[in-house]
C-alpha positions in Angstrom: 0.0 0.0 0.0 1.1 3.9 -0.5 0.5 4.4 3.2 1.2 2.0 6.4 -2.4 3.0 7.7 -5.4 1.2 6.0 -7.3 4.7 5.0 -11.5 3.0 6.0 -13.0 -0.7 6.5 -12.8 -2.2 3.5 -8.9 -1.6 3.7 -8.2 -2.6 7.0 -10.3 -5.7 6.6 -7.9 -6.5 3.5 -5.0 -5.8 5.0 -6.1 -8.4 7.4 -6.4 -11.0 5.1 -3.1 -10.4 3.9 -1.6 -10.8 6.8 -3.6 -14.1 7.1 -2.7 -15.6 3.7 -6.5 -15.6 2.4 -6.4 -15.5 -1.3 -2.7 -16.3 -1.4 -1.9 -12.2 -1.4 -3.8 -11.8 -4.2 -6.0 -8.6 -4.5 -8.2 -8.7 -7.6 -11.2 -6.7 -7.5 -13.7 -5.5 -10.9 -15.9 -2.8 -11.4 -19.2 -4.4 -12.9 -21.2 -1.4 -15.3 -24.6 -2.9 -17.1 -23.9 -0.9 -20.3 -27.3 0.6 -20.3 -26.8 4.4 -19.1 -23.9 6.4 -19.2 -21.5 6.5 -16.1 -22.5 9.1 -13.2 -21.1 10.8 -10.4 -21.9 7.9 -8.5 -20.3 5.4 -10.4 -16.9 7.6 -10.0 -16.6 6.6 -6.0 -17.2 2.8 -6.8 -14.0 3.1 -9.7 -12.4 5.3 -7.4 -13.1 2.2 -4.9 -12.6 -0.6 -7.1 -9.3 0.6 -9.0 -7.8 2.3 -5.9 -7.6 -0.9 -3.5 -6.1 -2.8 -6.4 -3.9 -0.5 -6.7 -2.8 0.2 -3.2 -2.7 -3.7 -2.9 -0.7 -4.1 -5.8 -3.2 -5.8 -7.3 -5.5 -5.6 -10.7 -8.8 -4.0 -11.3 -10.8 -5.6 -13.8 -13.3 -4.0 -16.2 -17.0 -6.3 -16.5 -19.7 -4.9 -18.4 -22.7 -6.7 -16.9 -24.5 -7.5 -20.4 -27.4 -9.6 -19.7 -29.9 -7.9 -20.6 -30.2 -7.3 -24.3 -33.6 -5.3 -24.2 -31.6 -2.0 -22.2 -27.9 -2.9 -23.8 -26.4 -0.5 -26.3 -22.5 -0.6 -27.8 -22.8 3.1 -27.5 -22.9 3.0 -23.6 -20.3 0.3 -23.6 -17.5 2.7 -25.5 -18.9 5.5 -23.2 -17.9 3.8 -20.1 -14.4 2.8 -21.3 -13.8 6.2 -22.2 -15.1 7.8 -18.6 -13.2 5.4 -16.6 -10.1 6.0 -18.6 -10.7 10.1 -18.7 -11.2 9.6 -14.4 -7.5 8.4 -14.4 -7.7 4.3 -14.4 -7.0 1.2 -16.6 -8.0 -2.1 -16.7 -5.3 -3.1 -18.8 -5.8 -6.7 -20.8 -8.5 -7.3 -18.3 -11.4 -6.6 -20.0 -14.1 -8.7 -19.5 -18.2 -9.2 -20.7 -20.7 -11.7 -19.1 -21.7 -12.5 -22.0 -18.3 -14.2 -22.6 -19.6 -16.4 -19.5 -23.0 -17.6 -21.0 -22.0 -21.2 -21.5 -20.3 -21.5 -18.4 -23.3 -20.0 -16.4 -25.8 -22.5 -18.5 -23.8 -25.4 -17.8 -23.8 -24.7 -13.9 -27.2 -24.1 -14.0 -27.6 -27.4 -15.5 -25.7 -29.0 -12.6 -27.7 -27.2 -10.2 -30.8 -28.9 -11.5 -29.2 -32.4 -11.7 -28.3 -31.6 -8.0 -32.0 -31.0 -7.3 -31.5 -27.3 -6.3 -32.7 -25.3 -9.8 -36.4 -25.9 -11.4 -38.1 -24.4 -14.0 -41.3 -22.5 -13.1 -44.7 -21.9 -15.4 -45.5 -18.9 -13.1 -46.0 -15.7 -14.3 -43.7 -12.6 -13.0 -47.0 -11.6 -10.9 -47.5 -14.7 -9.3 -43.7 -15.4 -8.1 -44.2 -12.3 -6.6 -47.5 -12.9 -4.9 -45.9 -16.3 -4.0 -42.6 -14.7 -2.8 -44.2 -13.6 0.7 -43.4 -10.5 2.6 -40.6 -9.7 5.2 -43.8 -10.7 8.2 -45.2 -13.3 5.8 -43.4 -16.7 4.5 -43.7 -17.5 1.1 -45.8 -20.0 -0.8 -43.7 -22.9 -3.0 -44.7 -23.0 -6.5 -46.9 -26.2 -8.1 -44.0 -26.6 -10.3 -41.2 -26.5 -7.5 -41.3 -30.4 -7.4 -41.1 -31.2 -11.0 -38.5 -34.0 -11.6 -34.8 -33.2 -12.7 -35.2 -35.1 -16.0 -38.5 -32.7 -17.1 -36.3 -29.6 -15.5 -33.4 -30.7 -17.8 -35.4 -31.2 -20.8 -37.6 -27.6 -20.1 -34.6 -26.1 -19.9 -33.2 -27.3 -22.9 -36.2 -26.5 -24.7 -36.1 -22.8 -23.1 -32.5 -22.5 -24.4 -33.9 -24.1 -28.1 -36.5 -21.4 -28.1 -39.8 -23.2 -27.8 -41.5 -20.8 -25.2 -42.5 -17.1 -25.3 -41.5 -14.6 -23.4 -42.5 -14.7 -20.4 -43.9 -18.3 -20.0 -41.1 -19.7 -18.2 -38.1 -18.9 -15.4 -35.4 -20.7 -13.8 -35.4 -20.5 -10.4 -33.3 -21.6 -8.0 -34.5 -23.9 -4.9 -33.4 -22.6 -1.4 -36.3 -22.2 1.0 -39.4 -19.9 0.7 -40.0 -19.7 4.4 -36.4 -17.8 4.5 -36.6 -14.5 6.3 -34.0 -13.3 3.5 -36.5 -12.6 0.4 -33.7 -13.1 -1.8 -33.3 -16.6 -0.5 -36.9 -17.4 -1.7 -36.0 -19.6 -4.9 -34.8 -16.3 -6.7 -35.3 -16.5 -10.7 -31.9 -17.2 -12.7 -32.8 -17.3 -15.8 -36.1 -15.7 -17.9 -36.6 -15.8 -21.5 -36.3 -12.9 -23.7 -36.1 -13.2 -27.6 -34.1 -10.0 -28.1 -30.9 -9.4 -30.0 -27.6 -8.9 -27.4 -25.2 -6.4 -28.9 -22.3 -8.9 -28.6 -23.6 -12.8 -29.2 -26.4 -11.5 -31.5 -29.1 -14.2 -31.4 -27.4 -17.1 -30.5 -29.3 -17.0 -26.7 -33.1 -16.6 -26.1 -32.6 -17.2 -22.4 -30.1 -14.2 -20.3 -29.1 -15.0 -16.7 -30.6 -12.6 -14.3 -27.7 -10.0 -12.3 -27.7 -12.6 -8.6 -26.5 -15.6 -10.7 -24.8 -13.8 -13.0 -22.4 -11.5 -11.2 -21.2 -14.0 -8.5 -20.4 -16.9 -10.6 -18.8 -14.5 -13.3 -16.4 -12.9 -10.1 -15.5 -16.6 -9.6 -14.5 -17.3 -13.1 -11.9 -14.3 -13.3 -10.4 -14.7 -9.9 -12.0 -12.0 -8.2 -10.7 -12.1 -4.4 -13.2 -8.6 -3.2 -16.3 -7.9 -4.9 -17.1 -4.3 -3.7 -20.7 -3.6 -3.8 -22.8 -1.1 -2.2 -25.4 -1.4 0.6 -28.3 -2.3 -1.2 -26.3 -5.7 -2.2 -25.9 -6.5 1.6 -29.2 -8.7 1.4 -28.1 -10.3 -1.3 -24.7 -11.7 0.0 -26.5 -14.5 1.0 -27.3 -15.6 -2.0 -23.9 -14.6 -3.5 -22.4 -16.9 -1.1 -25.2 -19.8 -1.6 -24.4 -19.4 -5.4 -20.8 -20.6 -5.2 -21.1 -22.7 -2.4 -23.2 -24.8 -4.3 -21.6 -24.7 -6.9 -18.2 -25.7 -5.4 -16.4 -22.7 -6.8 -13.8 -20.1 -6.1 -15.5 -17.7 -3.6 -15.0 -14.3 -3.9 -15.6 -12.2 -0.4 -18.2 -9.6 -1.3 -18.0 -6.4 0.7 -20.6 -3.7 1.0 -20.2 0.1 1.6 -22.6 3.1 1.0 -23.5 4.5 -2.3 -22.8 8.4 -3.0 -26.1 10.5 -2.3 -25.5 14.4 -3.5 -27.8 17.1 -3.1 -29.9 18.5 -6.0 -29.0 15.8 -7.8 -30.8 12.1 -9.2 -28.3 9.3 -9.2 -31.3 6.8 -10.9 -30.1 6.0 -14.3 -34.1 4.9 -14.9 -34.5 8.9 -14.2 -31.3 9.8 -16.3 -32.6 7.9 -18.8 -36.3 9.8 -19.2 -34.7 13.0 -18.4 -33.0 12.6 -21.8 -35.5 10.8 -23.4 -38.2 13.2 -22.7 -35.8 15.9 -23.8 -35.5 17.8 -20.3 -31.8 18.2 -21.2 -30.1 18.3 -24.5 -28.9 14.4 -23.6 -26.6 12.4 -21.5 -23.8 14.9 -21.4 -26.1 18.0 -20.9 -24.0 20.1 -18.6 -26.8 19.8 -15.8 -26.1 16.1 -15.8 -24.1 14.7 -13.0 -23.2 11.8 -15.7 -19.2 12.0 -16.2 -19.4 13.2 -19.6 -21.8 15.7 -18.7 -19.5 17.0 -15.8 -16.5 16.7 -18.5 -18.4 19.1 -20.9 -19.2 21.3 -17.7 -15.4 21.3 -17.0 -14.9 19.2 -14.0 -11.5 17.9 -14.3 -11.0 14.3 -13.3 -9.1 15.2 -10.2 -11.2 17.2 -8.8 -13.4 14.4 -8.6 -10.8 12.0 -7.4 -10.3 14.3 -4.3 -13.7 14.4 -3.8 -14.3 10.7 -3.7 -11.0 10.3 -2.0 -12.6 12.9 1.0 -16.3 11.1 1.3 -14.0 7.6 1.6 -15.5 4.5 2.2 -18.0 3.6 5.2 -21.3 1.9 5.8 -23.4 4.6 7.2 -25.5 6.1 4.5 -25.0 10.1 4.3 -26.3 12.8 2.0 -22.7 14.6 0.7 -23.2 18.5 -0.2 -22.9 19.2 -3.9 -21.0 22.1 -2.2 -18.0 19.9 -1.4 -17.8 18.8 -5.0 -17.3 22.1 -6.3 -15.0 23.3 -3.3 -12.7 20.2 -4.9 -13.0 21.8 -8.2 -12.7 25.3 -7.2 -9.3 24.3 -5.2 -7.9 21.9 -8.6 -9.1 25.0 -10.8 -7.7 27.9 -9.2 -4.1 26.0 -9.2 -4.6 25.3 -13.4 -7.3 27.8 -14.7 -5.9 30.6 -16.8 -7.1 34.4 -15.7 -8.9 36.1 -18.3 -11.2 39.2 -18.6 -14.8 39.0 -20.2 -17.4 40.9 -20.0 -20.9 39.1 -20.1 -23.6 42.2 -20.0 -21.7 44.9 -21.7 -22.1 48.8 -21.0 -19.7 51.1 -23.0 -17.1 53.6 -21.5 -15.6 56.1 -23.7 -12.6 57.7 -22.1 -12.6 61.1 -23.2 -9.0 61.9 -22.4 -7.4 58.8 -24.2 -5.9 59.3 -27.4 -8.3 58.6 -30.1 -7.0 55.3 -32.6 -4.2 54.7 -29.6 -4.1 50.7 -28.6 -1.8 49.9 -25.3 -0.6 46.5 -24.9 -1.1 46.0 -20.9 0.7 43.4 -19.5 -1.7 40.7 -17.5 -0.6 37.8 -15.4 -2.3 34.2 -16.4 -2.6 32.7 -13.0 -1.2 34.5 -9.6 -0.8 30.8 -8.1 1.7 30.3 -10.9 4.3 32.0 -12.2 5.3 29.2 -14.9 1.6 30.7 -17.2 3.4 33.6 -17.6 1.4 36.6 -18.9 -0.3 37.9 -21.9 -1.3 41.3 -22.9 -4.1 42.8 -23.1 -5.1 45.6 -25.5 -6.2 48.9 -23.9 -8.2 51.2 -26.0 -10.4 54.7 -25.7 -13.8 52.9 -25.9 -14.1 49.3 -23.3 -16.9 47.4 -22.4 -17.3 46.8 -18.7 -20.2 45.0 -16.4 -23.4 46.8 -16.4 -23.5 45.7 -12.9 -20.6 47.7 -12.6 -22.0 51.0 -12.7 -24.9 52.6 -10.7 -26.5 56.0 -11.2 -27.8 56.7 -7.9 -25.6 53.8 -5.8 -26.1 52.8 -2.4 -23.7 52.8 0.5 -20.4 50.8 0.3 -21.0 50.6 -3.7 -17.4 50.2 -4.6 -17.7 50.3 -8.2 -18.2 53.1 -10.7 -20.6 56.1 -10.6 -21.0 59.6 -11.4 -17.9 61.6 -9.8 -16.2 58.3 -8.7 -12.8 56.4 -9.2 -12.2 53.2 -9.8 -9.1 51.2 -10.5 -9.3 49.1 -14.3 -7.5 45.4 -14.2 -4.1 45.8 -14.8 -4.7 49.2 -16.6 -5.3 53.0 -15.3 -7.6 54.3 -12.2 -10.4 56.0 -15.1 -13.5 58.7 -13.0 -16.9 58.7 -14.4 -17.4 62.1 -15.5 -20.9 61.4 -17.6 -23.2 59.9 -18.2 -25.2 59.1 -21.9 -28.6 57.9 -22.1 -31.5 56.7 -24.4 -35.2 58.2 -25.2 -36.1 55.6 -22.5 -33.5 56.8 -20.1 -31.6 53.5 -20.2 -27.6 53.8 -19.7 -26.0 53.6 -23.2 -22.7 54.5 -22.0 -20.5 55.9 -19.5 -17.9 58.9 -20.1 -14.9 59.2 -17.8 -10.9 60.1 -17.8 -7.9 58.5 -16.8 -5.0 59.1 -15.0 -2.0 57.9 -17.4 0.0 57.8 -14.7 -1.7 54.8 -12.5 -0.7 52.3 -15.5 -1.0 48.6 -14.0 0.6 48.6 -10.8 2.1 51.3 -9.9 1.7 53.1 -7.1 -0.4 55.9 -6.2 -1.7 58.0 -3.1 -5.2 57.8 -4.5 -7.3 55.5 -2.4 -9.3 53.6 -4.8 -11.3 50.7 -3.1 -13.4 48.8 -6.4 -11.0 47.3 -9.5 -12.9 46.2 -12.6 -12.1 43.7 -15.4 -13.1 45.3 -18.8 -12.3 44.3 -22.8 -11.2 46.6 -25.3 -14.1 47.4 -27.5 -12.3 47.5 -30.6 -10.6 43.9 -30.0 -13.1 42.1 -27.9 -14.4 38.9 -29.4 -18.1 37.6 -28.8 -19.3 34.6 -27.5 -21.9 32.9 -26.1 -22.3 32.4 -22.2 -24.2 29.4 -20.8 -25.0 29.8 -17.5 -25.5 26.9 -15.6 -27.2 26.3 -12.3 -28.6 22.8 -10.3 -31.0 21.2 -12.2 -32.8 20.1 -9.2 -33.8 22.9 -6.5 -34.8 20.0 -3.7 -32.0 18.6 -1.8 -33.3 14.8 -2.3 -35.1 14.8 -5.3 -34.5 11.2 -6.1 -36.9 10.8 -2.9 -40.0 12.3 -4.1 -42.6 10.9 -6.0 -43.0 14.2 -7.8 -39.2 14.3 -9.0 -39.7 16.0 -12.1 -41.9 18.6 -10.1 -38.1 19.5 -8.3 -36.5 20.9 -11.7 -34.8 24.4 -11.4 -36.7 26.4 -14.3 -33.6 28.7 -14.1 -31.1 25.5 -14.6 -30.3 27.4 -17.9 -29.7 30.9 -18.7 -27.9 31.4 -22.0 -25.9 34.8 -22.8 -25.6 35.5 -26.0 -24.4 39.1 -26.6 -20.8 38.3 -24.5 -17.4 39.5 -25.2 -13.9 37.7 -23.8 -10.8 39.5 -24.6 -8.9 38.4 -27.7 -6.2 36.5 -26.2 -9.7 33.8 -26.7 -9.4 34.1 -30.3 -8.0 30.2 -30.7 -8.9 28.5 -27.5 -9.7 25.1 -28.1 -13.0 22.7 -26.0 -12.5 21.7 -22.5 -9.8 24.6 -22.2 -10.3 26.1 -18.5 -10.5 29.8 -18.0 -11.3 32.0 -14.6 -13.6 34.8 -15.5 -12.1 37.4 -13.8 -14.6 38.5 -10.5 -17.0 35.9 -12.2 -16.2 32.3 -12.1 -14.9 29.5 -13.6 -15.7 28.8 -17.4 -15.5 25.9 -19.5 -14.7 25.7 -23.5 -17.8 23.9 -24.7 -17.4 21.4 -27.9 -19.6 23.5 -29.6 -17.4 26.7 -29.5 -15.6 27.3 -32.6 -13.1 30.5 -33.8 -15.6 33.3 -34.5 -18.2 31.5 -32.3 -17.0 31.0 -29.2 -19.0 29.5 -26.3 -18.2 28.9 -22.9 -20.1 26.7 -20.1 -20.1 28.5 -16.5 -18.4 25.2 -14.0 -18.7 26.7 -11.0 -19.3 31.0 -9.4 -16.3 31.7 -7.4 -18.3 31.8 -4.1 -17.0 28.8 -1.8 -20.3 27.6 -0.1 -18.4 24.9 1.3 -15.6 27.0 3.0 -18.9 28.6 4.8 -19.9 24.8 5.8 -17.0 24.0 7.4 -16.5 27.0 9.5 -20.1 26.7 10.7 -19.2 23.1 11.2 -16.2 24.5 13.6 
């Protein structure tokens, strides 16, 4: 391991078997994705989980797509998950595996399960197994088929494999004991029959192995030593165990820990799924998505979400994490790699009256004040600049640091300018602001004017446009994933789009996913869509620290 101190549980308990010889030193664990959805937030704790103990073990990570069901299955969302894992920082190296490469083995152990009298197939429908199955205060009711003898199970079977049946018509179902107090132990189904094509084996199978007797059996054939689950799975450990003990297999230890639950934010890929279908957000890596690709496009950087899962850690209490540490992670990778740049996203003119007409000043600007090696860039400083309509107040109140009439105010790495007037339109609207300038406050340099506000501005004459998308939360509940009425929850103000920007020209050939900090306005993201002459930028996160606040309440 990196450190000599197991970092949580799952560790520790590890490091234990180690020391014990279990599994001969071996660490192998697998991260197990049904290729149906793309990867989310969530998903990035259990890779950070699954590939980080391997690696700390010195061990291997391999990568399973769970593909057995062929109804939900797309090749799309298989590439899509290779490519998120990979962007997040990990590789499963040759160890790329499907369970659909497992089909034959899994049929042929479910064929010795029902020569060993503990596997039937069932005429029930999907209602009635569940009317049959019980309740956690009632015991459940065995089946009319339950008794059936292994030579008509084997030959059913066969005939469910060949095709004969509908959809439908008939399961295979393990037989443990319907009076079990574990509901999972109540003869769960292991196979059902579905005559759909699978994106890998095509139509060679009418009959798919349900998850419970698939993702055990398929741990056991690659060696896996931990299968790391999450909570929900605790109740079915059981049956995990049941599974390969019958079987007389390699037995994997499963071990559970709780799932990540964020504010504002649906981790149900069922919800994902009709938020994009129903066109609620422009698709799967919609900005407002807490999917990995839509975080990409945002511009969270892939380790600002390693930190993040690598501060919630690993336990088996379930908590709700604040969206607001996510973004402090960001803020704190961002401000070390985000270039400083001036844009100016709700423009008001100022016309300097006492600059030299046709003059243009390259101002020197530093890239990032946490470091030195970006260097600087200059900025060109002309008589007319856009600045902030925010910026400027008529009438302002008290502590208004900014400009208005008969105040000074210091310009970004340029001259302190005074508003001396004021234009309007026939609606009395602000159309532009006249002031002078003091040539000699260039940049830095001193001065025994006190001058509390400093604005960013763009040349006028230089600035480019662009396109600002403003995004917010798409959920304004804290737990929307626990409310009936989820869709009820949606911010309508998830979206604002600016589209009469301007970013100063040092922009001109910026390429996507490039990160910028928006001077006095947050961090912003080059979206795939921005191109030279039509630039477009994604808002990741304000500059306001929410969590910084948290913790000091906390203290």
């Amino acid at each position: 391991m990196n450190s000599t101190e197991p970092q949580d549980f799952i560790r520790e308990r590890i490091a234990e078997d180690l020391q014990n010889g279990r599994f001969g030193g071996k660490v192998i664990t697998r991260f197990p994705p049904e290729p149906n959805g793309y990867l989310h937030i969530g998903h990035a704790k259990a890779i950070s989980a699954d590939f980080g103990i391997a690696r700390d073990f010195g061990g291997h990570c391999n990568l399973r797509f769970d593909d057995t069901n062929p109804t939900k299955e797309e090749q799309e969302y298989v590439d899509m998950i290779e490519h998120d894992i990979r962007w997040l920082g990990y590789d499963w190296g040759d160890n790329l595996f499907f369970a659909s490469d497992y089909f034959e083995q899994l049929y042929q152990w479910a064929v010795q399960l029902i020569k060993d009298g503990k596997a039937y197939v069932d005429d029930l429908s999907a209602d009635e197994i569940r009317e049959y199955r019980g309740t956690l205060t009632e015991p459940g009711r065995e089946s009319p088929y339950r008794n059936r003898s292994v030579e008509e199970n084997l030959d059913l079977f066969a005939r469910m494999r060949a095709g004969e049946f509908p959809d439908g018509s008939r399961v295979l179902r393990a037989k443990i004991d319907m009076a079990s107090g574990n509901l999972n132990l109540r003869d769960p189904v292991m196979y059902r029959i579905r005559h759909a094509t699978h994106h890998r084996t095509g139509d060679a199978w009418c009959i798919y192995p349900m998850y419970d007797w698939a993702h055990g059996q398929s741990d056991s054939i690659e060696g896996v030593t931990y299968s790391l689950c999450s909570m929900e799975y605790e109740d079915h450990r059981p049956l995990y165990d049941w599974f390969c003990d019958q079987l007389g297999i390699h037995h994997p230890q499963q071990i559970e820990f709780a799932r990540l639950n964020l504010t504002n934010t649906v981790m149900s890929k069922r919800k994902l799924l009709q938020l994009v279908n129903e066109g609620i957000v422009a698709g799967w890596d919609d900005p407002r998505m807490p999917t990995l690709s839509g975080l990409r496009r945002r511009g969270y950087t892939p380790e600002a979400i390693r930190d993040f899962c690598d501060r919630v850690g690993l336990a088996k209490k379930q908590n709700l994490i604040e969206l607001a540490l996510l973004e402090h992670c960001l803020r704190e990778d961002l401000n070390k790699r985000a270039r400083r740049v001036m844009a100016v996203l709700r423009p008001l003119k100022v016309m300097i009256e006492n600059y030299p007409a046709g003059q243009v000043e390259e101002l020197d600007a530093v890239n990032n004040p946490e470091d030195d090696a970006q260097g600087t860039r200059k900025a060109p400083f002309t008589r007319e600049l856009w600045i902030e309509q925010s910026d400027f107040m008529e009438n302002p109140p008290k502590k208004f640091f900014r400009l208005s009439p008969g105040t000074e105010v210091r310009l970004r790495w340029a001259y302190i300018i005074k508003c001396v007037g004021v234009d309007k339109d026939a609606e009395g609207n602000v159309t532009q602001i006249r002031c002078t300038y003091d040539p000699a406050t260039r940049g830095a340099q001193p001065t025994d004017r006190k001058v509390k506000g400093t604005l960013h501005w763009v040349s006028a004459q230089h600035a480019l446009p662009a396109e600002i998308r403003l995004y917010d939360t798409l959920f304004l509940a804290p737990k929307p994933d626990e409310d009936e009425n989820w869709k009820q929850k949606i911010n309508p103000n998830s979206l604002e789009v600016v589209k009469h920007a301007y970013v100063e020209p040092s922009l001109a050939e910026t390429q996507p996913l490039t990160h910028y900090q928006f001077e006095r306005t947050g961090y912003f993201t080059v979206d795939p869509d921005s191109k030279p002459g039509a630039l477009v930028f994604n808002r990741t996160v304000s500059l306001k620290d929410a969590w910084g606040k948290i913790e000091k309440q906390a203290e």
